[in-house]
Backbone bond lengths (Angstrom), bond angles and torsions (degrees), N, CA, C in turn:
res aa  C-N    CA-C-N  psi(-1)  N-CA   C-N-CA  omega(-1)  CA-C   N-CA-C  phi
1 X - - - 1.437 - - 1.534 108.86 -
2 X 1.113 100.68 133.62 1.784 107.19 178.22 1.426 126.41 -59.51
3 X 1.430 147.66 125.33 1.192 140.39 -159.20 1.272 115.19 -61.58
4 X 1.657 119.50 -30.15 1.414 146.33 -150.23 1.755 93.10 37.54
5 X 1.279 131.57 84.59 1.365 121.36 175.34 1.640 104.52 -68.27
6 X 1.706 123.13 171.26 1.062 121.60 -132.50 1.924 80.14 -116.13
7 X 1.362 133.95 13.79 1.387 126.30 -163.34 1.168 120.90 169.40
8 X 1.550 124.45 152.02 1.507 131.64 -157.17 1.738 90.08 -73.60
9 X 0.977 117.66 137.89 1.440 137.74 126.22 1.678 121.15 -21.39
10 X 1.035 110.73 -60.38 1.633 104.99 -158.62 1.780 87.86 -101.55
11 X 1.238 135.20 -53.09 1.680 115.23 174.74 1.461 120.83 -101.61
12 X 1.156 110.58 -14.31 1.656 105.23 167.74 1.362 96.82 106.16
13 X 1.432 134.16 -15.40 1.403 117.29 173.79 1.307 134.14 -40.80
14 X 1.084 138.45 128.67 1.416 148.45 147.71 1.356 118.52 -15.87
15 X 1.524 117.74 101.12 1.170 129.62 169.63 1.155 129.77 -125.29
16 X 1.709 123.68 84.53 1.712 145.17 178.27 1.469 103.69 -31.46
17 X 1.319 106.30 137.55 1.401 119.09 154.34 1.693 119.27 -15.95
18 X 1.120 108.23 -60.69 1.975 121.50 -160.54 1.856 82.83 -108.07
19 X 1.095 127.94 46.65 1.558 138.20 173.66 1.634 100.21 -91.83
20 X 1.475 127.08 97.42 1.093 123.42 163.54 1.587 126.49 -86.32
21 X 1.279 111.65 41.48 1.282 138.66 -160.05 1.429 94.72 -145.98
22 X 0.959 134.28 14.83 1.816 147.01 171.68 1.462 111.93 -83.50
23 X 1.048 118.36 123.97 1.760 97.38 179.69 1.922 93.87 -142.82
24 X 1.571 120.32 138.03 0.994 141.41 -162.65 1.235 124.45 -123.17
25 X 1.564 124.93 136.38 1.495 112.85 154.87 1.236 117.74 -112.06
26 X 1.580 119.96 -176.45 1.713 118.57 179.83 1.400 112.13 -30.85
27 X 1.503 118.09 -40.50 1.720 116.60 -158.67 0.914 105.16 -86.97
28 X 1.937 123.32 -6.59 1.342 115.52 -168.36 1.156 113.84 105.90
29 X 1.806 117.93 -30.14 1.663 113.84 -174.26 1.499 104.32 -30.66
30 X 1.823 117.92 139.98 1.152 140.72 159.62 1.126 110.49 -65.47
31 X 1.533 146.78 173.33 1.435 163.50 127.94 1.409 108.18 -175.05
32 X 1.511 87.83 133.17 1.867 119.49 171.20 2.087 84.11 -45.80
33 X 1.623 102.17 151.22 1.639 112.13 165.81 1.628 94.79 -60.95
34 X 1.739 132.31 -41.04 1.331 111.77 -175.07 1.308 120.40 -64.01
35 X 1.264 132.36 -54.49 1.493 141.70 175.02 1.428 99.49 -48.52
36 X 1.192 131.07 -51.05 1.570 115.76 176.62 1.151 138.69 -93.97
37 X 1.579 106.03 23.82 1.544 122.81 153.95 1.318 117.04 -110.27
38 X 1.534 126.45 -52.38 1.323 143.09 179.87 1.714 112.77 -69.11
39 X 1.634 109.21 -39.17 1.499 91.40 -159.84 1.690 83.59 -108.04
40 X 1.265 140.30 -33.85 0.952 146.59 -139.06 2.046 112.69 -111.26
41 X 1.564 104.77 -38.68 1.456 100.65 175.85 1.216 110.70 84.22
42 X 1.249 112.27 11.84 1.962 119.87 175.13 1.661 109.29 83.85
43 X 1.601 114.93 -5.43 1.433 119.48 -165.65 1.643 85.78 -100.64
44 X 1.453 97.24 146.90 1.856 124.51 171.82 1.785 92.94 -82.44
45 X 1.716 116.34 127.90 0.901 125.40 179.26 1.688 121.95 -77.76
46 X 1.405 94.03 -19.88 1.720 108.20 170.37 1.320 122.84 -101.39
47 X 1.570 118.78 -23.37 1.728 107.92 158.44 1.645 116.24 -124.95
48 X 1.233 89.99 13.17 1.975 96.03 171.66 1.403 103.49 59.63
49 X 1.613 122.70 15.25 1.691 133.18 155.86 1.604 103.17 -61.03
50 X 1.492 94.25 142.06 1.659 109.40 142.58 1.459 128.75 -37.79
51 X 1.321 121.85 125.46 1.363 133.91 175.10 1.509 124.77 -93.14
52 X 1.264 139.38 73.36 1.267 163.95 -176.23 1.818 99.60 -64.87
53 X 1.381 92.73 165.67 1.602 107.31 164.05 1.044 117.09 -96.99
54 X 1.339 119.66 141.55 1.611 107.34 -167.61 1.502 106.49 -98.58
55 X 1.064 97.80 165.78 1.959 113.63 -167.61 1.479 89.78 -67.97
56 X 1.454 104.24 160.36 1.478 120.60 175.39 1.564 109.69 -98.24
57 X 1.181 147.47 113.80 1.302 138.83 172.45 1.886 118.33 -57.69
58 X 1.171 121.58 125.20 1.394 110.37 178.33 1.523 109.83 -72.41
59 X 1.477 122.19 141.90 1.376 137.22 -159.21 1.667 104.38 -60.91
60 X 0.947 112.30 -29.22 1.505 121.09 174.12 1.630 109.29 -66.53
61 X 1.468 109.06 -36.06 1.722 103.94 -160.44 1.396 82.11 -82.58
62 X 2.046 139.90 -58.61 1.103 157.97 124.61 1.851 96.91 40.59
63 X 1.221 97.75 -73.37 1.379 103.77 -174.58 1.587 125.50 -51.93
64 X 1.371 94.39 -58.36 1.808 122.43 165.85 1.562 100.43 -59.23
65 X 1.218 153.57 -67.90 1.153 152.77 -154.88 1.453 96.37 -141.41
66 X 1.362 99.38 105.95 1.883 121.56 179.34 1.624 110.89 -74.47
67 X 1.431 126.37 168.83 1.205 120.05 168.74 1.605 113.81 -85.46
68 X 1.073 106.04 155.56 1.734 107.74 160.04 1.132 133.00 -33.21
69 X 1.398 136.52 149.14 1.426 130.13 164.91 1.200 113.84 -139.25
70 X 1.598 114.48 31.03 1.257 119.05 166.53 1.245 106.05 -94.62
71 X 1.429 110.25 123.38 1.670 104.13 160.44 1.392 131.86 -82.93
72 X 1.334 122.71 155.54 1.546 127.57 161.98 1.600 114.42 -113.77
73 X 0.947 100.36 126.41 1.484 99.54 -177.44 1.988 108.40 -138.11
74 X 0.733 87.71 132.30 1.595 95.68 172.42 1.541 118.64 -149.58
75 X 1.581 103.09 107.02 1.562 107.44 175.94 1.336 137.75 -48.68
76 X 1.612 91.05 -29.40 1.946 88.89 -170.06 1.608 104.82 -86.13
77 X 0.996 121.89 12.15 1.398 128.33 176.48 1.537 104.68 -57.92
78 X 1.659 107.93 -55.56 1.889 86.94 178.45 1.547 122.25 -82.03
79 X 1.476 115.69 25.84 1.488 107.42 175.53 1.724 76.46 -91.09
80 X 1.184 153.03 13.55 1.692 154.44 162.91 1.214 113.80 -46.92
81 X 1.167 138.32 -35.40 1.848 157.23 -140.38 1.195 111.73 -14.97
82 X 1.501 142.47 84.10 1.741 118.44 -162.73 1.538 88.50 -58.89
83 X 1.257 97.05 158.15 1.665 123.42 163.91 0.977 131.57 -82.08
């Protein structure tokens, strides 16, 4: 089951559960859709995976199995800039 973590990776923004602005790789890496178009190039900076949108959980499953509230955050992510 997916963690739905609670925030981008590369700026720390706030990203809700039902956030279709979530974007993911295999491991789960987080990123805002901006950081993983603009700073990132659609590539995961920690396994060089594809960055997808992540599924929305239905509020019912939501309930039964909550999202994460661990954050990941790592600053030097936007010295990243895709080219």
């Amino acid at each position: 089951m997916l963690e739905l973590r609670p925030g981008c990776e590369c700026c720390d923004r706030d990203l809700a559960p039902d956030s279709r602005e979530a974007m993911i790789c295999t491991f789960e890496c987080t990123f805002c859709a901006d950081c993983a178009g603009a700073v990132l190039g659609g590539i995961c900076p920690n396994c060089a995976g594809e960055l997808v949108r992540r599924p929305v959980r239905p509020p019912a499953a939501l309930a039964r199995h909550p999202a994460s509230s661990v954050r990941v955050f790592n600053p030097d992510c936007q010295s990243r800039r895709a080219g």
